[in-house]
N, C-alpha and C positions, 0 to 999 in steps of 0.2 A: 249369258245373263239376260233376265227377262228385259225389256223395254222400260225407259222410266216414266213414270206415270206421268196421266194426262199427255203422250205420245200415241195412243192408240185408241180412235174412233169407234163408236159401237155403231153395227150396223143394223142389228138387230131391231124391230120395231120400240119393243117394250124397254131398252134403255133410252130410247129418245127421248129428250126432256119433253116436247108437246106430244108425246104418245098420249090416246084418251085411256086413263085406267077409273073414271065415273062409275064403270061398272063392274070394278074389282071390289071383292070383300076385305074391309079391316080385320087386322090378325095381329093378337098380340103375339109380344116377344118376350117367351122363347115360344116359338111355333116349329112344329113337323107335319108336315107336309104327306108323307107318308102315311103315317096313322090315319089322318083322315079317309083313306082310299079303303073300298071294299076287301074283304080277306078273299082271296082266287087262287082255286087249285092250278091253277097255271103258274101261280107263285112259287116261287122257290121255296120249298117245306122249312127250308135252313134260316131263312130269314122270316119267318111269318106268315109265310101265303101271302104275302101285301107285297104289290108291282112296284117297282122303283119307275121313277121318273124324273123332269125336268121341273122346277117352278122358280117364279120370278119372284123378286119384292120391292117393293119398291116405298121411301119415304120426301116425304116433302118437308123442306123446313126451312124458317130465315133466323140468319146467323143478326143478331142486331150489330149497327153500322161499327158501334164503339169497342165488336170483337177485331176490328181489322187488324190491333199491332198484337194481338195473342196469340200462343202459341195453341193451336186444335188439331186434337186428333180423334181418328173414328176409328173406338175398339171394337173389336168383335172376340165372343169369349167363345165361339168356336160356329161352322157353318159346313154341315155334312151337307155332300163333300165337293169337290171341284167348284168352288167358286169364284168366282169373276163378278168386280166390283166397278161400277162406274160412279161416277160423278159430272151432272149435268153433262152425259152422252160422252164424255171421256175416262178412259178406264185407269180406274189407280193401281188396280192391281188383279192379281189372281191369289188362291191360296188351296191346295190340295187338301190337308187332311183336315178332316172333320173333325179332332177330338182338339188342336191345340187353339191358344188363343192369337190373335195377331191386331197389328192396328194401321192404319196408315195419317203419317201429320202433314196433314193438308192448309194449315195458318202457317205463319211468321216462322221464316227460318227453318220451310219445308224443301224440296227441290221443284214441288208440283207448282204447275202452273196456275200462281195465284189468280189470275186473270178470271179462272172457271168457277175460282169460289164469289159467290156475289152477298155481299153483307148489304141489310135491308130488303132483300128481294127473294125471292124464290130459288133456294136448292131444291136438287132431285139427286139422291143417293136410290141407286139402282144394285142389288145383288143378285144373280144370276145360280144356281145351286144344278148341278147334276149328280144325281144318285145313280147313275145309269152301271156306274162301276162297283158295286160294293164292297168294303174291305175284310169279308167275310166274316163278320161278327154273326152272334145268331141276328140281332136286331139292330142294323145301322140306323135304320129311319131317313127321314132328311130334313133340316133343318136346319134354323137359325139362330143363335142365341147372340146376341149384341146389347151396347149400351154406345149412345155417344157420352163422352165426355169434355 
């Protein structure tokens, strides 16, 4: 069974909460990541001539104080593919396939370590996305689609 959330440290730079991302672009959501990249005949003809790769996201946000006895969760209505979810530099989760939707309940009557959620103050939800694998569609892409709720 995988590890329960918020038991696994990111070591990675860019899930740190004091990572500097000043000089990353805003991107709205749904975003792909792929489409953006040049079309290369080193690409695989099968998927588009378009390279797969890694990219990060990352949001900032404060939960006001009088969320603390609520019950919150963060949906995602799907994130091609292999991703890996932190929460201020601890990870909640992972989730393989790109096409389904999944959530994790991070408030009141979650098992996560309420301690890392901070109301009044600064979150950082970090998602991590590898396309490195494709599930050979003609066009997997990569990308995001979410909403909190």
């Amino acid at each position: 069974p995988p590890p329960p959330p918020g038991s696994e440290v990111c070591t990675q730079p860019e899930c740190q909460v004091d990572f500097d991302d000043s000089n990353w672009r805003d991107v709205s959501v749904p975003h792909d990541f792929v489409v953006e990249e040049n079309f290369t005949s080193s690409g695989d003809k099968s998927h588009g001539y378009l390279p797969f790769g890694l990219a990060w996201y990352r949001l900032r946000f404060v939960l006001p104080v009088e969320f603390q006895d609520r019950a919150i969760w963060i949906d995602f209505d799907g994130t091609y593919r292999a991703a890996s979810i932190w929460l201020n530099g601890e990870k909640l989760g992972s989730h393989e396939s790109g096409y389904t939707s999944y959530r994790f309940q991070i408030g009141t009557g979650s098992h996560f370590n309420q301690s890392l959620l901070r109301f009044g103050s600064d979150n950082v939800l970090v998602v991590h996305v590898d396309t490195t694998h494709p599930d050979n569609w003609w066009y997997d892409g990569g990308h995001i689609q979410t909403r909190m709720a």
